[in-house]
ZAKE-337352 format. One line per field, with one value per residue (C-alpha): residue number from 1; residue in one letter; chain; x, y, z. Coordinates in steps of 0.001 Angstrom, whole numbers. Layout:
i <- (NUM:...)
aa <- (A:...)
ch <- (A:...)
xx <- (X:...)
yy <- (Y:...)
zz <- (Z:...)
REM end
This chain:
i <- (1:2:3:4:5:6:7:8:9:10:11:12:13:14:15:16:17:18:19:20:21:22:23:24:25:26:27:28:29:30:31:32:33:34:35:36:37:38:39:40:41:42:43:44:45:46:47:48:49:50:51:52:53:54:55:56:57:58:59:60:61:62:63:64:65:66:67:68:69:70:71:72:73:74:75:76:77:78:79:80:81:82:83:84:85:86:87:88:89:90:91:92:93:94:95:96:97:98:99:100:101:102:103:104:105:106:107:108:109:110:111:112:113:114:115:116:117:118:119:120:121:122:123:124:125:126:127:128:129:130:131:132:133:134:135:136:137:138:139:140:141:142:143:144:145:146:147:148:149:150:151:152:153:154:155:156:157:158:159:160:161:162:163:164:165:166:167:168:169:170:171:172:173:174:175:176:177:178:179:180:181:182:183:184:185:186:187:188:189:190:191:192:193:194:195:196:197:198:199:200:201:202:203:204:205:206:207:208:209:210:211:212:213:214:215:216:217:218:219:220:221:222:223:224:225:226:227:228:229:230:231:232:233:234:235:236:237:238:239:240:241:242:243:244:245:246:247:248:249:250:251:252:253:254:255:256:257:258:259:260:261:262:263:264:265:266:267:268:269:270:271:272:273:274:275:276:277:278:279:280:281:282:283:284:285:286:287:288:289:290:291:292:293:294:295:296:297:298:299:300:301:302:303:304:305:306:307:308:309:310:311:312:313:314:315:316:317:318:319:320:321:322:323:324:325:326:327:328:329:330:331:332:333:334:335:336:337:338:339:340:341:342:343:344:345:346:347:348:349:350:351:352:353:354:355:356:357:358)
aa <- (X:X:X:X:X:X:X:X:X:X:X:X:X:X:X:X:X:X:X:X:X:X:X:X:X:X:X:X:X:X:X:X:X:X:X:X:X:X:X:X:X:X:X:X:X:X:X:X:X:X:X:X:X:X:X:X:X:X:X:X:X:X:X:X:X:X:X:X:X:X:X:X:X:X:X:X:X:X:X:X:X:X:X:X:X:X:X:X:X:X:X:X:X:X:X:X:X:X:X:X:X:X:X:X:X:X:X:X:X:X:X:X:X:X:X:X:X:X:X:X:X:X:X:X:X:X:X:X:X:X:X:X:X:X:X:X:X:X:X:X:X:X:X:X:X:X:X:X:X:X:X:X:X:X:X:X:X:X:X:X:X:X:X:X:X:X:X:X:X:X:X:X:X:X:X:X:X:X:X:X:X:X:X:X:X:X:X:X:X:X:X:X:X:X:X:X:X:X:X:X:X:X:X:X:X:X:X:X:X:X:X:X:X:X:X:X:X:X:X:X:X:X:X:X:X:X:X:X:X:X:X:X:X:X:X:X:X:X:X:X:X:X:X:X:X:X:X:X:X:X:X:X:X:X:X:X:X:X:X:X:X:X:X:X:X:X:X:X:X:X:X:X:X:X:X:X:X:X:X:X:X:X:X:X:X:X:X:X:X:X:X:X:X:X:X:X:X:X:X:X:X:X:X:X:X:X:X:X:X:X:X:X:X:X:X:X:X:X:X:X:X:X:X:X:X:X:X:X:X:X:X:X:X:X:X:X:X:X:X:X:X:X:X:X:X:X:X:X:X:X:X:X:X:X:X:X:X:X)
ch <- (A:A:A:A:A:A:A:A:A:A:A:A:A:A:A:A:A:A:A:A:A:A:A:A:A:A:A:A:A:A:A:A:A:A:A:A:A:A:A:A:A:A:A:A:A:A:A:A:A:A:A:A:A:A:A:A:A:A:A:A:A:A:A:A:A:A:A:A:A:A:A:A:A:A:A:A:A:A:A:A:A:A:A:A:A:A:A:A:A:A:A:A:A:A:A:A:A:A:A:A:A:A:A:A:A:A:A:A:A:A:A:A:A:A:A:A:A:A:A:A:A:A:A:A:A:A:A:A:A:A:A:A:A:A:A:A:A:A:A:A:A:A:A:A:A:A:A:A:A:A:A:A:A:A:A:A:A:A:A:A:A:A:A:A:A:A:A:A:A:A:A:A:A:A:A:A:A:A:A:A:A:A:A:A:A:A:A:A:A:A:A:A:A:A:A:A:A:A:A:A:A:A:A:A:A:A:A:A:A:A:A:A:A:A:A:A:A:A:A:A:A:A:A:A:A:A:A:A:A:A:A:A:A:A:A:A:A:A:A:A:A:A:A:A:A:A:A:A:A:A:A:A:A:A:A:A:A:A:A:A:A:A:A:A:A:A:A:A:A:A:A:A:A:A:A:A:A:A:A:A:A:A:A:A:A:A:A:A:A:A:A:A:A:A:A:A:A:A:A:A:A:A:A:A:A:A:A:A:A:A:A:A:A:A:A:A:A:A:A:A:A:A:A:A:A:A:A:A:A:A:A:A:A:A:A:A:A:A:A:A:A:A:A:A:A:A:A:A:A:A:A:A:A:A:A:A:A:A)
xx <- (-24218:-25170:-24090:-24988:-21735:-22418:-21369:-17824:-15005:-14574:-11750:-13399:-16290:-14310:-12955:-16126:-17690:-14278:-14274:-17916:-17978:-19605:-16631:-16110:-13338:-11931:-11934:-11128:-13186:-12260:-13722:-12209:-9300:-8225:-5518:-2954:-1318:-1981:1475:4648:7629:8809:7782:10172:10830:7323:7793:6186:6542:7177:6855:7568:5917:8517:6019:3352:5645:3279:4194:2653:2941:1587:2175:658:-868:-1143:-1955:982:-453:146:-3394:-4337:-6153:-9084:-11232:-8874:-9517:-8032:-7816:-6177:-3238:-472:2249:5774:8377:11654:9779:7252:3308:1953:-1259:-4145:-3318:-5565:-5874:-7104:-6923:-5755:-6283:-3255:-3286:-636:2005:2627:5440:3735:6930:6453:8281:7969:10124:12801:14959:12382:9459:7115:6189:6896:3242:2304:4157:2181:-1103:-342:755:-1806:-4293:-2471:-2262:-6185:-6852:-4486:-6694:-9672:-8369:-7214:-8703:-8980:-5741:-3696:-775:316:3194:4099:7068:8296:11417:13026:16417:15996:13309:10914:7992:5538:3236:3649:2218:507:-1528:-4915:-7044:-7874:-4292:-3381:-5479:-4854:-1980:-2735:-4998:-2310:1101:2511:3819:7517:10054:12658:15301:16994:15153:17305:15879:18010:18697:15064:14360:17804:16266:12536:14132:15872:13158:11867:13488:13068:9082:7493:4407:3028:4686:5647:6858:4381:6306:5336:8226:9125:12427:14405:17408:19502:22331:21453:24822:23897:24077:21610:23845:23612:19720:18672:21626:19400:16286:17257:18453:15103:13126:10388:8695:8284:5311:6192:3617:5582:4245:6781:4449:1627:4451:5493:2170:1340:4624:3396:428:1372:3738:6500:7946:11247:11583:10224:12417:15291:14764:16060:12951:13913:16873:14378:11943:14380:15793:12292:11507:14782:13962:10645:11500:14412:12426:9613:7369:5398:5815:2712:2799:-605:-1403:-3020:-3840:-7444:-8317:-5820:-8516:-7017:-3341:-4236:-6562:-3914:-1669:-3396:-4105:-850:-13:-2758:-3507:-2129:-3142:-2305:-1399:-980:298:2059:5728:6252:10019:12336:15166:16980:15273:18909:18260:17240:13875:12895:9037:7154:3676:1473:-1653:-3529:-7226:-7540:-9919:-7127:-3724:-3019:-2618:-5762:-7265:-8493:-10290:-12127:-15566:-14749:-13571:-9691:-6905:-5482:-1823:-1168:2166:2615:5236:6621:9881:11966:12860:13303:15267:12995:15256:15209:11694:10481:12141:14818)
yy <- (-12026:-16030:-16351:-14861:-12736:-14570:-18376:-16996:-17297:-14386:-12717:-13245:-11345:-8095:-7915:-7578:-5282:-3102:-4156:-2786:284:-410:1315:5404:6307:8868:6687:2279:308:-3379:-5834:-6265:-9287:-11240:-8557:-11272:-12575:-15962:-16861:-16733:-14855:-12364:-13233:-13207:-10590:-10806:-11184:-8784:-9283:-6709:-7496:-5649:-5872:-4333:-4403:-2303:-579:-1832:-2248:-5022:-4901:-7556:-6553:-6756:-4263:-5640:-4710:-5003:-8685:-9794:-9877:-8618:-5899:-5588:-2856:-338:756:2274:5964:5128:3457:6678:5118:6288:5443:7116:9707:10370:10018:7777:8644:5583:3355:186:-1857:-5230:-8642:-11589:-14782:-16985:-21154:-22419:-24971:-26576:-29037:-30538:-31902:-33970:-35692:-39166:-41158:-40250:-41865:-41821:-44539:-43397:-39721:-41368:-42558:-39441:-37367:-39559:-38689:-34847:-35125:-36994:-34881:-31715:-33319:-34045:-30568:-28854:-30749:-29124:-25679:-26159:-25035:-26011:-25256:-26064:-28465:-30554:-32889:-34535:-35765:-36776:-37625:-39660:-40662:-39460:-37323:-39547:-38597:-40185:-38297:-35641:-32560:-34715:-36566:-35962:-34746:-38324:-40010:-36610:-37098:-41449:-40650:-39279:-42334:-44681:-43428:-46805:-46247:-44872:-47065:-45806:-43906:-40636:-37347:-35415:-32158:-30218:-33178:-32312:-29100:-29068:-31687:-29832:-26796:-27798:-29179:-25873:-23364:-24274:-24332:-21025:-19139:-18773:-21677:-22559:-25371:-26639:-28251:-30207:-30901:-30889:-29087:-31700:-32909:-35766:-36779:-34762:-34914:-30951:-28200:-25996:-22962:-25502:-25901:-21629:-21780:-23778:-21754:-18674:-20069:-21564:-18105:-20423:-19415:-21523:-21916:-24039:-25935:-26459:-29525:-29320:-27594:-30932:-33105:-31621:-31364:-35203:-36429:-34497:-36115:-39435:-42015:-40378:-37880:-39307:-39045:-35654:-34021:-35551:-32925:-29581:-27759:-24135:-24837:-27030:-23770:-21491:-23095:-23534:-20126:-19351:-21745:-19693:-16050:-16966:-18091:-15232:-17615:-17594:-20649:-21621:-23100:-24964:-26886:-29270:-29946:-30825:-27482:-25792:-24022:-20438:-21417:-22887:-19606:-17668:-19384:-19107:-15363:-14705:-17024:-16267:-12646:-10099:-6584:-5942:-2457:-2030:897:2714:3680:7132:6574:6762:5206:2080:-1349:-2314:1007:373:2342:2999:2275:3749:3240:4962:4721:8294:9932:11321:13963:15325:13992:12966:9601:7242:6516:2867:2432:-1210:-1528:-702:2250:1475:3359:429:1147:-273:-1435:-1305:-4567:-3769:-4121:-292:-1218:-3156:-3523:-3804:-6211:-8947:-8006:-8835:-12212:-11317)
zz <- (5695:5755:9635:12829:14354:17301:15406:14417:16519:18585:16808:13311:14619:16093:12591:11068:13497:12112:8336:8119:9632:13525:14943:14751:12514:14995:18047:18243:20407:20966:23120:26681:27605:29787:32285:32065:28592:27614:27541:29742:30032:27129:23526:20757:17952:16033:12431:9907:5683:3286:-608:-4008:-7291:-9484:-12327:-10633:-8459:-5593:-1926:251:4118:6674:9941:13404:15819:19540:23016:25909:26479:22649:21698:18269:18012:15150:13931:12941:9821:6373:7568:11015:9069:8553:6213:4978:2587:2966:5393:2304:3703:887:-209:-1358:981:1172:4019:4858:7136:6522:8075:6726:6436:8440:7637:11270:12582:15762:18097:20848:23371:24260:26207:28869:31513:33854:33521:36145:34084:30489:31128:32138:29399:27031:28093:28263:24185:23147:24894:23167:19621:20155:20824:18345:15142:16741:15847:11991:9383:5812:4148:7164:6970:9688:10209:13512:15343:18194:20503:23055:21823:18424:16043:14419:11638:12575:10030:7432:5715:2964:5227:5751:9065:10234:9659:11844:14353:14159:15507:18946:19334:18709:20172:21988:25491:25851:26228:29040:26857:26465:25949:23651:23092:21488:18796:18186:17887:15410:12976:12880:12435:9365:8256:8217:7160:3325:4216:2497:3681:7614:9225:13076:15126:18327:20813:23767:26115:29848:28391:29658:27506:28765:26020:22768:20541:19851:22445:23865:21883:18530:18827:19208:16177:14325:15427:14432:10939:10314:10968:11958:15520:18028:20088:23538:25786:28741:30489:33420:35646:34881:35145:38989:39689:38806:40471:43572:43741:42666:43368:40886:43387:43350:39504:39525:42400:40522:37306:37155:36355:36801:34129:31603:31901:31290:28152:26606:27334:26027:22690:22396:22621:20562:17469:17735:19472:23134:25597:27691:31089:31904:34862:32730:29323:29866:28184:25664:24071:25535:24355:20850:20224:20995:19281:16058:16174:16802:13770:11321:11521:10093:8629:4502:3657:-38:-1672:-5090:-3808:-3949:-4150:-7267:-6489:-7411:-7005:-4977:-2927:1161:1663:5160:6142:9262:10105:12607:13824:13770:14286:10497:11768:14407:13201:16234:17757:17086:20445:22011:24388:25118:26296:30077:28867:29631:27276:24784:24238:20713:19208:15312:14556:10867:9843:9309:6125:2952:-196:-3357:-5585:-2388:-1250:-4848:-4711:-7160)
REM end
């Protein structure tokens, strides 16, 4: 290997202490987390993928294994996978990870009715756009927008790193307007839903809307439509926090917080994504990673169907994760020694002619 384990990023480097073999195949050991999840509130339906080659007659699942927090879990290998088709064990399975490009949407808002925090709100989105191009990769694709009375490009998924990151450095102040929200997240959502491969929407938003022509209802309409998942940094808590200690309190006491939470939690569980609720955004480093794991990584299970049935015929799919030397359940512990309960996230079933894009 051409690099030290120690200069990867920390979930590349669990994966290879898995991938080659520094793990027993009986028992999963995987580094300790944080006891609290990243995010806040309940996270949406994860997403898993399931495609057919009807000219091989070979099966491709990418799916996810977490903890309770959300966190992905690595090392588990090719003979801890137990997979069936129509309640068949397949035999040959072959297992790996993948670490996806992304095709990002990066939606911010900027401008609202109340001048004292539109200062403020600008700060807090140029300080999370700054920190989100730290985290790409090559392959990544990034547009941006933003809102106050209406969506606006400002850049799109053409353009390269340093127009990206231009942008942060050059967002004007907001002018005092409306905030609509839910005009928004409609319009990115659309843009979306045509968009093929990993993809997700980033949005940056006190959650308040103020005179959108759509409806709250309307905008999770459009979010489940685009099957694009929504990752939310809350910056109402910042925002209260600032107006606290500022001379904004007025403007901030005036906002219904508890309902602008709600709905972006409501916007983020609704989608399949996770909203995050830091004090600041000095440091994002612990939402963006998680983030992007949750994005990016997924196991590959490849496999011959057993099944001889119809290419239009529904086939069920169930996968488990077993010690191949007991056949029981595969065990994981993390390095304190604390039982990992793991969750499997893969779809029950899928239809051949539709999963082979036919």
């Amino acid at each position: 290997m051409s690099r030290q384990l120690a200069d990867l990023p920390q979930t590349t480097a669990w994966l290879l202490f898995g991938l080659f073999g520094f793990v027993a195949s009986g028992q999963v050991r995987v580094p300790d987390r944080a006891p609290k999840p990243v995010s806040q509130g309940e996270q949406g339906k994860q997403r898993s993928e399931i495609h057919f080659d009807p000219a091989t007659g070979t099966v491709q699942i990418k799916l996810l294994v977490q903890d309770p927090n959300g966190n992905f879990i690595p090392n588990i290998r090719r003979e801890n996978f137990a997979v069936y088709e129509n309640g068949v064990r397949v035999k040959d399975v072959m297992v790996d990870v993948e670490h996806a490009s992304v095709s990002l949407i990066f939606l911010i808002e900027h401008g609202g009715r109340y001048q004292a925090l539109n200062k403020e709100i600008s700060e807090e989105v140029s300080r999370a756009g700054r920190q989100l191009m730290d985290v790409l990769k090559r392959g990544d694709k990034v547009a941006i927008w933003k809102y106050a009375d209406k969506p606006q490009q400002l850049a799109d998924f053409s353009d390269t790193p340093e127009t990206l990151a231009e942008v942060f450095n050059a967002l004007p102040a907001p002018e005092v307007s409306e905030a609509n929200l839910y005009d928004a997240v409609v319009a990115v959502s659309d843009r979306m839903r045509s968009m093929q491969g990993r993809k997700a929407i980033i949005l940056a938003s006190s959650g308040v809307d103020t005179f959108s022509k759509a409806t709250f209802e309307d905008a999770l309409k459009a979010v489940r439509a685009s099957n694009t998942p929504i990752y939310v940094l809350n910056l109402g808590p910042a925002l209260r926090d600032i107006g606290d200690l500022a001379s904004t309190p007025g403007a901030a006491r005036r906002i219904d917080w508890k309902r602008a939470e709600s709905e972006l939690q409501e916007i983020a569980k609704t989608s399949g994504g996770r909203m995050y609720a830091p004090r600041t955004t000095l440091d994002l480093a612990a939402a963006y990673d998680d983030i992007m794991e949750n994005l990016r990584i997924r196991y590959v299970i490849t496999y011959k169907t057993p099944t001889d049935a119809a290419l239009n015929a529904r086939r069920t799919v169930r996968v488990e994760l077993v010690d191949p030397k007991t056949g029981g359940p595969l065990q994981i512990t993390d390095e304190s020694g604390r039982t990992i309960r793991a969750t499997v996230i893969v779809q029950d079933s899928y239809t051949p002619s539709t999963a082979s894009g036919g």
